[in-house]
Structure formats: structure tokens, C-alpha cells
LUMPA-273155 format. One line per field, with one value per residue (C-alpha): residue in one letter; chain; x, y, z. Coordinates in nm, 3 decimals, decimal comma, always signed. Example, Ala and Ser with C-alpha at 12.3 -4.5 7.8 and 13.67 -1.06 7.14 Angstrom:
BEGIN
rest (A	S)
kette (A	A)
u (+1,230	+1,367)
v (-0,450	-0,106)
w (+0,780	+0,714)
***
This chain:
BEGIN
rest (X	X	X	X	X	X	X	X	X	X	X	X	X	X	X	X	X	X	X	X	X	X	X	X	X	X	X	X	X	X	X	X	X	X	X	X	X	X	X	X	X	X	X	X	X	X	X	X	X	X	X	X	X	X	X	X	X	X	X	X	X	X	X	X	X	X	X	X	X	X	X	X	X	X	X	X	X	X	X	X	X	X	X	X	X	X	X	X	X	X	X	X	X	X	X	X	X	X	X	X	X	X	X	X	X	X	X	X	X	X	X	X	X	X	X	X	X	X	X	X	X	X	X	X	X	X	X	X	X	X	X	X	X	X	X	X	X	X	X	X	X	X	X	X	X	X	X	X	X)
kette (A	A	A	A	A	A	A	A	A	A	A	A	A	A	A	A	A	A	A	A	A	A	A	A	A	A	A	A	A	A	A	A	A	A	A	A	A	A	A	A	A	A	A	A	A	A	A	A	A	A	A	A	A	A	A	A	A	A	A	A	A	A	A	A	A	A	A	A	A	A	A	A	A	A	A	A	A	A	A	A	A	A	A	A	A	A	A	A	A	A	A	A	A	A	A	A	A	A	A	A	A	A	A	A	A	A	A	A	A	A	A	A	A	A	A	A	A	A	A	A	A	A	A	A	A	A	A	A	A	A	A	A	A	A	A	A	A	A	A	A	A	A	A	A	A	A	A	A	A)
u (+0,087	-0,217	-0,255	-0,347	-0,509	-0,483	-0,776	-0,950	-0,912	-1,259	-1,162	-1,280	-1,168	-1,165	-0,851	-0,639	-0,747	-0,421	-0,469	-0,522	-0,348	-0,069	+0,006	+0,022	+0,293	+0,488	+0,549	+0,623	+0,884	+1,066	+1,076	+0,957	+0,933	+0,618	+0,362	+0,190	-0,127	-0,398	-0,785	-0,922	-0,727	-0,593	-0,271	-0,451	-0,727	-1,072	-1,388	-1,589	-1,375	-1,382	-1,447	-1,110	-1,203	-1,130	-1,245	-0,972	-0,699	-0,842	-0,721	-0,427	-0,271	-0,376	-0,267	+0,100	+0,160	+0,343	+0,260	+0,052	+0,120	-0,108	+0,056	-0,239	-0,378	-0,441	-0,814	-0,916	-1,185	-1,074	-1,313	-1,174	-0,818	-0,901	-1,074	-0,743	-0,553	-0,730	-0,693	-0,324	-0,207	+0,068	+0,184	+0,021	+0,133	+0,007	+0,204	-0,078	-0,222	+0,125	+0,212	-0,127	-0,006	+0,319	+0,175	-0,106	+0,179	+0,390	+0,104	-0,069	+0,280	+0,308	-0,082	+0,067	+0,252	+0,615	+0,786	+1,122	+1,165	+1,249	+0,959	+0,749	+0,935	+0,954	+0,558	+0,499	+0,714	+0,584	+0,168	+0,338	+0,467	+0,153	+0,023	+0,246	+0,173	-0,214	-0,133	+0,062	-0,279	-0,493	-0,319	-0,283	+0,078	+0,146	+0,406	+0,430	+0,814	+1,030	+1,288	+1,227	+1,379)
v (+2,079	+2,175	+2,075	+1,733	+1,733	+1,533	+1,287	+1,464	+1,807	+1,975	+2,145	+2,374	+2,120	+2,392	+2,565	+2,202	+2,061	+2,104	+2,387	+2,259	+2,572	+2,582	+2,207	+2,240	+2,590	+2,394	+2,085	+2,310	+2,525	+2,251	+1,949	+1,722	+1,343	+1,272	+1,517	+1,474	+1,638	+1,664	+1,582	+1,466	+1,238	+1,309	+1,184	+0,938	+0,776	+0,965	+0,800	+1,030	+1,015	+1,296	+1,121	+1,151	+1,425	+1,221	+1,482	+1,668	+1,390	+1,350	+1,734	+1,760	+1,465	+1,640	+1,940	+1,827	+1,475	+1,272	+1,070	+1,154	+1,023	+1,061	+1,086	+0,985	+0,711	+0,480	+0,406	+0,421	+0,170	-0,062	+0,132	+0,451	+0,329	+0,218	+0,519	+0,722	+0,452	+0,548	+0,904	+0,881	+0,813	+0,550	+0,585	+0,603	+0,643	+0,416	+0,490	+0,506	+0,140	-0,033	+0,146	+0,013	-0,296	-0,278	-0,175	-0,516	-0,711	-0,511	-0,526	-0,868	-1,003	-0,737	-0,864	-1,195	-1,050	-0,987	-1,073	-0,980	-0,649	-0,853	-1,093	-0,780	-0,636	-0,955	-0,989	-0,629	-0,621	-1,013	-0,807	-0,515	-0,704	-0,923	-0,569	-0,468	-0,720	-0,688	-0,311	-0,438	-0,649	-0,324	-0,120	-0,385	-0,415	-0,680	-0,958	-0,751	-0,622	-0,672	-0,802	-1,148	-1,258)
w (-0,774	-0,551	-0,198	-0,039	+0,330	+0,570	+0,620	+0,922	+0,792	+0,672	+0,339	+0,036	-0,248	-0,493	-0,340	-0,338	-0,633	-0,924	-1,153	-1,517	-1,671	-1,362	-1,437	-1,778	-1,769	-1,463	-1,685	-1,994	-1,809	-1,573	-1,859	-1,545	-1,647	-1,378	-1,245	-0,883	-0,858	-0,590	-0,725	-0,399	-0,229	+0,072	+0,342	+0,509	+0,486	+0,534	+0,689	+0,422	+0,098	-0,152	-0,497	-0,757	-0,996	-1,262	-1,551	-1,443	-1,420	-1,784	-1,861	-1,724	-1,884	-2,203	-2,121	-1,996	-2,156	-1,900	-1,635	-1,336	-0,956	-0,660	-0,327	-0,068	-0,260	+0,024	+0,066	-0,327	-0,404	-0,744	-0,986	-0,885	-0,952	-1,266	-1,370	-1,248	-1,408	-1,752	-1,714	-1,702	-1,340	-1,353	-1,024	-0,691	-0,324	-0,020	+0,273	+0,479	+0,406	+0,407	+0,729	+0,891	+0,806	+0,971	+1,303	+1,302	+1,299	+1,553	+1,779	+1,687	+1,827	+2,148	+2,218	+2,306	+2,568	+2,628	+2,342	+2,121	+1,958	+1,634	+1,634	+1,644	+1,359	+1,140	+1,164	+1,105	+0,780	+0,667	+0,696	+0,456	+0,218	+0,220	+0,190	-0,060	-0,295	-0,269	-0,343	-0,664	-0,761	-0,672	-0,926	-1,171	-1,222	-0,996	-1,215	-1,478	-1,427	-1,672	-1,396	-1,237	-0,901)
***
């Protein structure tokens, strides 16, 4: 619920940010198991970055009980994810940074000149799972599955 920008877009936060009493009714009504909500973060990631409104996290958690998500969560600094973390997000989105990562590979290999397709590939997916993991140590859930490989 709310809107999330993109990361260039100049924007009055107060008509994006999730609606506390909205959140709270939409969760009521629709029984939804997870809630995505927008409290500053944006798709992409912003050279100027609006700080989480973490007061408000705070509130709607209270207000609707289940687990918050951020979609646009590439960028957040370590304290901030913590701080969401505490609030009551349990899940956040990255696209963005793993994505980055992809395309450093893809073109560290291309920089070398002509080369396969599928070397390019295989080095852009080796950086996002490098990138992947280091997300998984970010939001502190990294070895912690129940599952082992």
C-alpha cells in the first residue's frame, strides 16, 4: 500500500508514504499473510536517499500484525535495516543491487574484448550470487534456513 518512486523522481513523501489506518482496514478485510508498504524507499537506488520512516513501520505492524516487506530496498545502509528489521519488516526486495551485479560481470567479461555470450553470463550470475549472499549477511538471515544443501 502507498506508492514507491523511482530513484530520480522528485517527490512529496507525504502522498507515497502507506496509510497507517488504510493498512490496518486492507489487512483486516483481505486476511493477507504479508503487507508491502512504502516509507521512503524507492525502485532504485537514489543518490539522495529519503530516510525509512521507521515510526511508522513501528505503527503499522501494530496496527495490522503480520509481517511487513519493502520492495525497493536496495541501497539501505545496515543501521537502517536493522531499525526496519525491529519494526517488523521481515522481508525486503533488492532487485536493483543484485541486478547491478549481474551487469559488472556481463561487462567486466565484454571489456576484455570479444568473448562468448555464456562466459559473459556465467560471470554476471557468479557477481549476483556473490551479491546475493552478501544481501543474505545484510539482512541478517544469511545460514539460518532451516534447509541445508
Amino acid at each position: 500500500l502507498g506508492k514507491i518512486p523511482d530513484a530520480d523522481e522528485q517527490v512529496d513523501w507525504t502522498a507515497y508514504y502507506t496509510d497507517v489506518d488504510e493498512a490496518e482496514r486492507f489487512v483486516r478485510e483481505t486476511g493477507v499473510d504479508t503487507l508491502a508498504i512504502s516509507v521512503g524507499i524507492v525502485h532504485g537506488i537514489p543518490g539522495d536517499p529519503q530516510p525509512l520512516d521507521i515510526p511508522r513501520i513501528e505503527q503499522i505492524r501494530e496496527v495490522t500484525g503480520v509481517p511487513l516487506v519493502l520492495h525497493g530496498a536496495s541501497g539501505l545502509s545496515e543501521d537502517e535495516v536493522r531499525a526496519a528489521t525491529a519494526a517488523g519488516v521481515h522481508k525486503f526486495n533488492a532487485d536493483t543491487d543484485l541486478r547491478l551485479a549481474f551487469r559488472r560481470g556481463i561487462e567486466r567479461v565484454f571489456a576484455q574484448g570479444d568473448r562468448q555470450l555464456e562466459e559473459a553470463l556465467a560471470e554476471g550470475r557468479d557477481l549476483m550470487v556473490d551479491a546475493t549472499i552478501e544481501k543474505l549477511r545484510h539482512y541478517g538471515c544469511y545460514g539460518r534456513s532451516a534447509v541445508r544443501a
